[in-house]
Z-matrix of the N, CA and C atoms (Angstrom, degrees):
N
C 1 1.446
C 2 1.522 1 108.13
N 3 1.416 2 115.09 1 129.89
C 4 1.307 3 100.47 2 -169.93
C 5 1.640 4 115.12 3 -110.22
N 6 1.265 5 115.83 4 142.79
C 7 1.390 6 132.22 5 -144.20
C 8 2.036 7 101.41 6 -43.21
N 9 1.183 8 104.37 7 -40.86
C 10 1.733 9 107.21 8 -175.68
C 11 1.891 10 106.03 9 -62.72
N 12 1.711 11 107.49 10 -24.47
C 13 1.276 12 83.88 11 -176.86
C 14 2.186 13 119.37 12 -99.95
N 15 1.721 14 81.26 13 20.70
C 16 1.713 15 73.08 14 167.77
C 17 1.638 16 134.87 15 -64.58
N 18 1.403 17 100.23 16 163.25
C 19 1.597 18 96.31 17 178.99
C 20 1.403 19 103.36 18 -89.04
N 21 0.818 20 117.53 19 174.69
C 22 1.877 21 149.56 20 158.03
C 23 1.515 22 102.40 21 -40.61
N 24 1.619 23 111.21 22 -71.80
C 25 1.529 24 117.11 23 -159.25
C 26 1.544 25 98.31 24 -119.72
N 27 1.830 26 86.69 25 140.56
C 28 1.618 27 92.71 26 -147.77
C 29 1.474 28 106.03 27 -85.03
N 30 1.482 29 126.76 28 -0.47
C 31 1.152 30 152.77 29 160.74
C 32 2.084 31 99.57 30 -36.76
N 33 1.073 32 95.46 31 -76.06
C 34 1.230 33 112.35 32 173.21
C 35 1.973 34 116.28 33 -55.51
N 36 0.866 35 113.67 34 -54.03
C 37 1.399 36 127.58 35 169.83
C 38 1.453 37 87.75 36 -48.90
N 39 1.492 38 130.90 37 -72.40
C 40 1.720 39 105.39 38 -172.37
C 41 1.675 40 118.84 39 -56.21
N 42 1.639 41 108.25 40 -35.75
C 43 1.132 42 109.44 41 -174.57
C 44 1.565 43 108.23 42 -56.86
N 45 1.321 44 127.25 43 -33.78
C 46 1.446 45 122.53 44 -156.17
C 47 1.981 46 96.74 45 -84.23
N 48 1.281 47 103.28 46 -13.57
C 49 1.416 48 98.03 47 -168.05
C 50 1.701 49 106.55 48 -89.44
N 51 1.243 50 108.91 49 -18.73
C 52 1.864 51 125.69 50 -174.75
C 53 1.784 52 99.35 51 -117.75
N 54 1.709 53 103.45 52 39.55
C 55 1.613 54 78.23 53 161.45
C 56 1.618 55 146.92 54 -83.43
N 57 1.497 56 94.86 55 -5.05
C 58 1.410 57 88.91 56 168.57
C 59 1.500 58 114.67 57 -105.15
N 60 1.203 59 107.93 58 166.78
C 61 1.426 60 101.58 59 160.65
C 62 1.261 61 128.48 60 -72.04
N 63 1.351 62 118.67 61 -12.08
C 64 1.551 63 123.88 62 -178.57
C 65 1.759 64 101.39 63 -66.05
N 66 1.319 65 110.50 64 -56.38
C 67 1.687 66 128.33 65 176.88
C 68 1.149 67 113.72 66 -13.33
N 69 1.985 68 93.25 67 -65.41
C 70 1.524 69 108.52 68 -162.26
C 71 1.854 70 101.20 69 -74.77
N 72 0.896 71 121.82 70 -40.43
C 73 1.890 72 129.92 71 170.83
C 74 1.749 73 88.00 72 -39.95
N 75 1.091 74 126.94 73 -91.99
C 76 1.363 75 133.23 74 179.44
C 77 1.462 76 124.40 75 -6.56
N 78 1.274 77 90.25 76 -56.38
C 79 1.409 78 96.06 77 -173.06
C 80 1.590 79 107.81 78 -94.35
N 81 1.284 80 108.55 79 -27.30
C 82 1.705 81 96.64 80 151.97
C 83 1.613 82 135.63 81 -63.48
N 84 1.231 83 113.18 82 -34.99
C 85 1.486 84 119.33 83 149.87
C 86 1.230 85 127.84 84 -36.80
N 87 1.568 86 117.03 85 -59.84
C 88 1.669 87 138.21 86 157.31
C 89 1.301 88 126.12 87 -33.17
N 90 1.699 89 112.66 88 -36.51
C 91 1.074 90 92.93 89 -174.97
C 92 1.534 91 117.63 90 -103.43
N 93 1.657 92 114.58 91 28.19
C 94 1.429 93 115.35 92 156.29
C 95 1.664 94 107.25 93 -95.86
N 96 1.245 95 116.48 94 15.87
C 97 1.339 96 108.17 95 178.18
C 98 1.520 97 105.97 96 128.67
N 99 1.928 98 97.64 97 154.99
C 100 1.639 99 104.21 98 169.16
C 101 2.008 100 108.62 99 -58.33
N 102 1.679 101 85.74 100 146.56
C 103 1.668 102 102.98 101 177.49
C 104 1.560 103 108.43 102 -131.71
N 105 0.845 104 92.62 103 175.49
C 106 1.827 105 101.10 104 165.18
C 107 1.479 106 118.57 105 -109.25
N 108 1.328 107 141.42 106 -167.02
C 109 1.301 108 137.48 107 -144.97
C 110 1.835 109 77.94 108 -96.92
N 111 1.347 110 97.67 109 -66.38
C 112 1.689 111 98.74 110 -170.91
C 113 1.618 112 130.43 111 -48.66
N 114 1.506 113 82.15 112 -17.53
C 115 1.831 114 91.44 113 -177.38
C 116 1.556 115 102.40 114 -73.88
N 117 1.182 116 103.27 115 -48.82
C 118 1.869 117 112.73 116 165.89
C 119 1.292 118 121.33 117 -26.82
N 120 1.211 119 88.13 118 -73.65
C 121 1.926 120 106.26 119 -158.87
C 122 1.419 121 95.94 120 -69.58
N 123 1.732 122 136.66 121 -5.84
C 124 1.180 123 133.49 122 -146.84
C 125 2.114 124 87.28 123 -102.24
N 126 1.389 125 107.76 124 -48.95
C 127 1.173 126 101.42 125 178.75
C 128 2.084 127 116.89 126 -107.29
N 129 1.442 128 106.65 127 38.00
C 130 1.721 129 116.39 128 161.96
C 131 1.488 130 87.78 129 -115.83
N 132 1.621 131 126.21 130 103.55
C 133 1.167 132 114.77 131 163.31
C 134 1.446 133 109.71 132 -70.35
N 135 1.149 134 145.31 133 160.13
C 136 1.715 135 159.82 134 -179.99
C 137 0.919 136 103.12 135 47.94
N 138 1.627 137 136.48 136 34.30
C 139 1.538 138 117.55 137 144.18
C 140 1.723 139 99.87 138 -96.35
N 141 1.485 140 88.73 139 173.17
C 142 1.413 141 106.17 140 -145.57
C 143 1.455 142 78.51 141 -111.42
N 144 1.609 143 102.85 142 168.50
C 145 1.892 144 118.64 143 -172.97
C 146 1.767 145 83.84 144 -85.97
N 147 0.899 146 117.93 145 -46.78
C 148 1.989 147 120.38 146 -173.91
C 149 1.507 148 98.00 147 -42.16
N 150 1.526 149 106.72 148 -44.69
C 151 1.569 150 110.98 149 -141.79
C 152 2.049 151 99.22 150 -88.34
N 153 1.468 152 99.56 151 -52.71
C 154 1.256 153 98.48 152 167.95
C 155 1.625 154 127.07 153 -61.11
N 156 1.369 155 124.18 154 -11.59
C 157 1.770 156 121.61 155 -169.42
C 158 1.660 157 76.67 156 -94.58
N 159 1.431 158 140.05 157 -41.73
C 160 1.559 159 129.30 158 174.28
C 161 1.478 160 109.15 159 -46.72
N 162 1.410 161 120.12 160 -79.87
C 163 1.299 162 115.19 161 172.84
C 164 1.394 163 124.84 162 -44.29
N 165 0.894 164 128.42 163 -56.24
C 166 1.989 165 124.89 164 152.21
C 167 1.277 166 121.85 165 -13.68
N 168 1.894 167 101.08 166 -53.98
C 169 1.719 168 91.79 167 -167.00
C 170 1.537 169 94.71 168 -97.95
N 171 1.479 170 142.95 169 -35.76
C 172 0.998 171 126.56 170 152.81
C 173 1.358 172 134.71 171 -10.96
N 174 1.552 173 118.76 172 -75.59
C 175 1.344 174 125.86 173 149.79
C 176 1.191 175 135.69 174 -33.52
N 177 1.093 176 108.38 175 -36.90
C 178 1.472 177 122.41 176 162.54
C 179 2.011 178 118.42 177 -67.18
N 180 1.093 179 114.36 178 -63.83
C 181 1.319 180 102.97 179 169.26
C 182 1.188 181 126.94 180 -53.48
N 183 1.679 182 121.37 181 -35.15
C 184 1.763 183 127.55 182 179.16
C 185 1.584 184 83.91 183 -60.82
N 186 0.966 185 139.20 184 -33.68
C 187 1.864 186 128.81 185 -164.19
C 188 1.307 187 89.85 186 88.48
N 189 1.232 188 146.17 187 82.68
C 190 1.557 189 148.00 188 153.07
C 191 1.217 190 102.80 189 -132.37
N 192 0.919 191 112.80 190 -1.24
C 193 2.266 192 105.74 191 178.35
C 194 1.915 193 79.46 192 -169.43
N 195 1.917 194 84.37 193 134.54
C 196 1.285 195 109.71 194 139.98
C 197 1.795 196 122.11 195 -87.23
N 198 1.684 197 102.58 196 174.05
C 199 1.112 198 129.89 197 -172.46
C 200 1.393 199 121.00 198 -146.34
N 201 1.680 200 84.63 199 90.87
C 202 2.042 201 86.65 200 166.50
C 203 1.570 202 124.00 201 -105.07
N 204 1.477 203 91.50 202 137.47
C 205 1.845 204 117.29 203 179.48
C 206 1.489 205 107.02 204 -84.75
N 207 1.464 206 123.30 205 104.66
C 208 1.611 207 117.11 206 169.43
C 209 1.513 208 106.85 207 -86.26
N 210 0.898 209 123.03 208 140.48
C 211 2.110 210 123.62 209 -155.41
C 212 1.635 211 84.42 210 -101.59
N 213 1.877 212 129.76 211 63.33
C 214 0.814 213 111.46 212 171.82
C 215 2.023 214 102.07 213 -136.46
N 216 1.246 215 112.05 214 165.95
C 217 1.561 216 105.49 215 -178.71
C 218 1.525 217 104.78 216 -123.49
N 219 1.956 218 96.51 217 130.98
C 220 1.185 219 132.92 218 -3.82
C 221 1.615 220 110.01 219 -56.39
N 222 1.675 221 108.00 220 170.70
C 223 1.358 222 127.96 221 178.71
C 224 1.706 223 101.24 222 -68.47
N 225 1.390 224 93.44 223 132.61
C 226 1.671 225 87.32 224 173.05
C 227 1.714 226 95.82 225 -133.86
N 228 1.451 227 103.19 226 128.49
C 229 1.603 228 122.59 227 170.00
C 230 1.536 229 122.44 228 -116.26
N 231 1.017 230 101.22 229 114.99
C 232 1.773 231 104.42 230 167.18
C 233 1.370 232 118.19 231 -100.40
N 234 1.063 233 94.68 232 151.54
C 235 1.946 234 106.10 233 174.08
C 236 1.496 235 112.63 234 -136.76
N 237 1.325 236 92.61 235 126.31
C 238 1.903 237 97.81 236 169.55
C 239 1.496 238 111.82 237 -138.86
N 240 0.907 239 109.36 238 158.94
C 241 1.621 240 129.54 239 -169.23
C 242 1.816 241 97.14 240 -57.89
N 243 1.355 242 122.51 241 119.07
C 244 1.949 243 134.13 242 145.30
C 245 1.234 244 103.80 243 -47.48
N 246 1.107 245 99.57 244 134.85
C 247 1.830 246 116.16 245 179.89
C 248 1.631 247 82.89 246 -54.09
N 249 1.142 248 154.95 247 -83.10
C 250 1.356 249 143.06 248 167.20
C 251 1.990 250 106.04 249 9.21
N 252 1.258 251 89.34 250 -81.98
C 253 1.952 252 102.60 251 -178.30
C 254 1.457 253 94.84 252 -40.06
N 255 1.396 254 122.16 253 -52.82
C 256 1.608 255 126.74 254 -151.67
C 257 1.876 256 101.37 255 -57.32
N 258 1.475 257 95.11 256 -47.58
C 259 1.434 258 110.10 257 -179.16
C 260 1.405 259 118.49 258 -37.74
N 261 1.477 260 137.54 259 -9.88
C 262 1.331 261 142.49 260 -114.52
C 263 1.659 262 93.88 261 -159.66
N 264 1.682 263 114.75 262 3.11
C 265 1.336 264 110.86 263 -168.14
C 266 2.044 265 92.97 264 -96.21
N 267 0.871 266 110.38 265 -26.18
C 268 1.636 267 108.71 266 167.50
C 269 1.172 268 100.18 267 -45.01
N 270 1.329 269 103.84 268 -86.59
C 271 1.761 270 120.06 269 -166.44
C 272 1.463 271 96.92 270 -38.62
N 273 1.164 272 156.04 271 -15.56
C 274 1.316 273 140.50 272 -139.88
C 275 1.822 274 88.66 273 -141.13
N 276 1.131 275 123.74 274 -15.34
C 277 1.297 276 136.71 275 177.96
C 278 1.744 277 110.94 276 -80.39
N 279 1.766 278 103.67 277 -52.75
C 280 1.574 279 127.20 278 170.20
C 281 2.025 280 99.65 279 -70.81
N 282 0.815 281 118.18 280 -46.34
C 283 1.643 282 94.18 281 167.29
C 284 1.382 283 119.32 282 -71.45
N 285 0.790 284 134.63 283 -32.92
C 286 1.868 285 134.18 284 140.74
C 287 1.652 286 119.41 285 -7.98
N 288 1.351 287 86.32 286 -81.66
C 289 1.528 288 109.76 287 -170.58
C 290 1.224 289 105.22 288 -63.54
N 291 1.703 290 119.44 289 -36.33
C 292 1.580 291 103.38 290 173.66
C 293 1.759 292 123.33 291 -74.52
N 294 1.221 293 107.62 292 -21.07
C 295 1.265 294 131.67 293 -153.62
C 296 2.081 295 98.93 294 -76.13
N 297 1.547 296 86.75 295 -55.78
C 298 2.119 297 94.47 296 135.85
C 299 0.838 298 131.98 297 -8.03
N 300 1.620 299 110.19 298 -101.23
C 301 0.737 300 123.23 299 -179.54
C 302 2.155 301 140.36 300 -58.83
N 303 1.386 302 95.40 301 -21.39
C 304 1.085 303 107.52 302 171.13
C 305 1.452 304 122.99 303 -83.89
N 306 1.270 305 117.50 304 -39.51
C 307 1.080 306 117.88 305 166.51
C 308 2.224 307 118.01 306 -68.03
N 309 1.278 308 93.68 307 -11.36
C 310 1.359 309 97.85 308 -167.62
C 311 1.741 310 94.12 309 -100.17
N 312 1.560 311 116.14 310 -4.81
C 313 1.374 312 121.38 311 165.62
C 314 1.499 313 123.12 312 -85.83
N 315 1.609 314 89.73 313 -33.55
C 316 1.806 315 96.31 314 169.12
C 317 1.316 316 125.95 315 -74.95
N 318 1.438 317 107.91 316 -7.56
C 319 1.397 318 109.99 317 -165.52
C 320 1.561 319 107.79 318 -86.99
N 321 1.724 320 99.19 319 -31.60
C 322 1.412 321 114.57 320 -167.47
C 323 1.818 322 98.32 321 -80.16
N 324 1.133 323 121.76 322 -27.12
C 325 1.244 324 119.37 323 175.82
C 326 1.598 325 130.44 324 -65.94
């Protein structure tokens, strides 16, 4: 995202960086550690290979996940969360805990 097109309220600035839901899966994956593409897609059931290499390179340009190239055949790439991405394991910790709790409110209802 490049610096001229931020918002005002930084609320939004996170929102624009986690707009899909695939993103936020991603980067919850990430933050038990670097994976590979297949290790990914192995535990997002119904995302798509289209949908995850979007969220990948997405993430990748905001600077929230690196991308390493091993110069060997086959191609092998890993991705792990930028101390940037890492920053983002709260927020992703607090949708958890609410996610809990709400469902553990509907249940009681």
């Amino acid at each position: 995202m490049e610096i001229t097109n931020m918002l005002e309220c930084p609320v939004e600035v996170t929102l624009s960086l986690l707009t899909s839901k695939w993103k936020i899966m991603v980067i919850r994956e990430l933050l038990t550690g670097t994976k590979r593409f297949s290790e990914i897609k192995r535990v997002l059931p119904g995302v798509t290979q289209k949908m995850l290499t979007q969220s990948l390179r997405g993430l990748e340009e905001d600077g929230l996940i690196e991308r390493k190239i091993y110069p060997v055949v086959p191609p092998k790439v890993e991705y792990k969360l930028s101390p940037l991405g890492l920053s983002l394991g709260p927020v992703i910790e607090s949708m958890r805990t609410f996610g809990n709790t709400y469902r553990e409110s509907i249940k009681a209802s």
